[in-house]
C-alpha positions in Angstrom: 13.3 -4.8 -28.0 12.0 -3.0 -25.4 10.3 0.0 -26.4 8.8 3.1 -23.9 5.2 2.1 -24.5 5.7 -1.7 -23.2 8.5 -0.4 -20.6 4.9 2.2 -19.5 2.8 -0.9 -20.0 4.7 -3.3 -17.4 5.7 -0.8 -15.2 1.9 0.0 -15.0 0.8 -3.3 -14.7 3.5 -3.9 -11.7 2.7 -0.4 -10.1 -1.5 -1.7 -9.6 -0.5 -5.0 -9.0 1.6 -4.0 -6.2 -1.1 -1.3 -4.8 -4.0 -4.0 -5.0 -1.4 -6.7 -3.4 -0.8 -3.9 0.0 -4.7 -3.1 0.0 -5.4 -7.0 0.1 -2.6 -7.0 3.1 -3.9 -4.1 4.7 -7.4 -5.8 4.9 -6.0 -8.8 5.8 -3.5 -7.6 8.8 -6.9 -5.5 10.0 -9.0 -8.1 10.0 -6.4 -10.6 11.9 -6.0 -7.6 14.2 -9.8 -7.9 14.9 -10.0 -11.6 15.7 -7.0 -11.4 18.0 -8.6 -8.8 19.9 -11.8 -10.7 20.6 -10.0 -14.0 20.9 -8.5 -11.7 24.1 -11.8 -10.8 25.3 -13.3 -14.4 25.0 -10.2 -15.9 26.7 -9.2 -14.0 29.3 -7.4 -16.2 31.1 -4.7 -16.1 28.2 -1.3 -14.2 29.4 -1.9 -10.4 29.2 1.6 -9.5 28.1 2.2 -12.1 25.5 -1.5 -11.1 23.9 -0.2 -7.3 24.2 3.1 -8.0 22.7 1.0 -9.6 19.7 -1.6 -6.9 19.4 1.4 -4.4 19.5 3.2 -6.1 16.6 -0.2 -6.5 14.7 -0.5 -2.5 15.2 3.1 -2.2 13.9 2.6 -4.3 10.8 -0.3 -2.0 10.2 1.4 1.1 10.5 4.2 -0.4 7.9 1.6 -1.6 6.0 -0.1 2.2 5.7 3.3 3.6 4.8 4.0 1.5 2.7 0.8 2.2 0.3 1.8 6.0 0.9 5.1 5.3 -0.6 3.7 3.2 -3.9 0.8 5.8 -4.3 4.1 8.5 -4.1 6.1 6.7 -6.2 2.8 5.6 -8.8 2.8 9.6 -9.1 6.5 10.2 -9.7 6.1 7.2 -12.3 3.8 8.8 -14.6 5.7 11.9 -14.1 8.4 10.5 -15.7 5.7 8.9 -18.2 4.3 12.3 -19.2 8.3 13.6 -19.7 8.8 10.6 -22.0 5.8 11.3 -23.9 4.5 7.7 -22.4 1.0 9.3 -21.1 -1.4 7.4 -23.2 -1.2 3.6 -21.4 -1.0 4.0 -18.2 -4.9 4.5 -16.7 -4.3 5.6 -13.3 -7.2 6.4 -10.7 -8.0 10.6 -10.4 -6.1 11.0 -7.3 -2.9 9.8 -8.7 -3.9 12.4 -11.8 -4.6 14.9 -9.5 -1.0 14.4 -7.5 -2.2 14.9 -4.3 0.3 13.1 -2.4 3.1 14.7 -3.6 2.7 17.2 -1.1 2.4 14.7 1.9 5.1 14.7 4.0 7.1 11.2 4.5 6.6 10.6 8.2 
């Protein structure tokens, strides 16, 4: 049976796991970004336009990327919202800003 301190438990396990996991991609997608600009510079003789097109995607799986960790680190705040409401509050250890409810006030782009 499924009681509101394992539903808190998993959903906070699944919430971290899925910030960590769009950190990890974050780096990742950055540091691709970085080699494919030098390979550029060391290469030059590769096609401009088909290298832009590629850095320009790169930029654009950033950008979804960075939204995308806004909208977990919105929704990890609504979460323990609703965790606080349920009187669920004692699990979930969540980092100060989250706390704190900062991004609550951002604005979704």
């Amino acid at each position: 049976m499924l009681t509101i301190h394992n539903a808190t438990a998993r959903i906070a396990r699944q919430v971290n796991a899925s910030e960590t996991t769009l950190d990890e991609a974050l780096v990742e997608v950055s540091a691709l970004l970085h080699s494919a600009a030098i390979a550029q510079k060391a290469f030059s003789d590769a096609p401009a336009t088909r290298v832009q097109s590629a850095l320009l995607h790169l930029t654009k799986t950033m950008t979804s990327l960075v939204e995308a960790r806004g909208q977990i680190l919105r929704t990890h705040t609504q979460l323990l919202d609703i965790a606080r409401e349920m009187g669920a509050t004692e699990l979930p250890e969540c980092p100060d800003y989250i706390k704190r409810g900062s991004l609550d006030e951002q604005k979704v782009a």
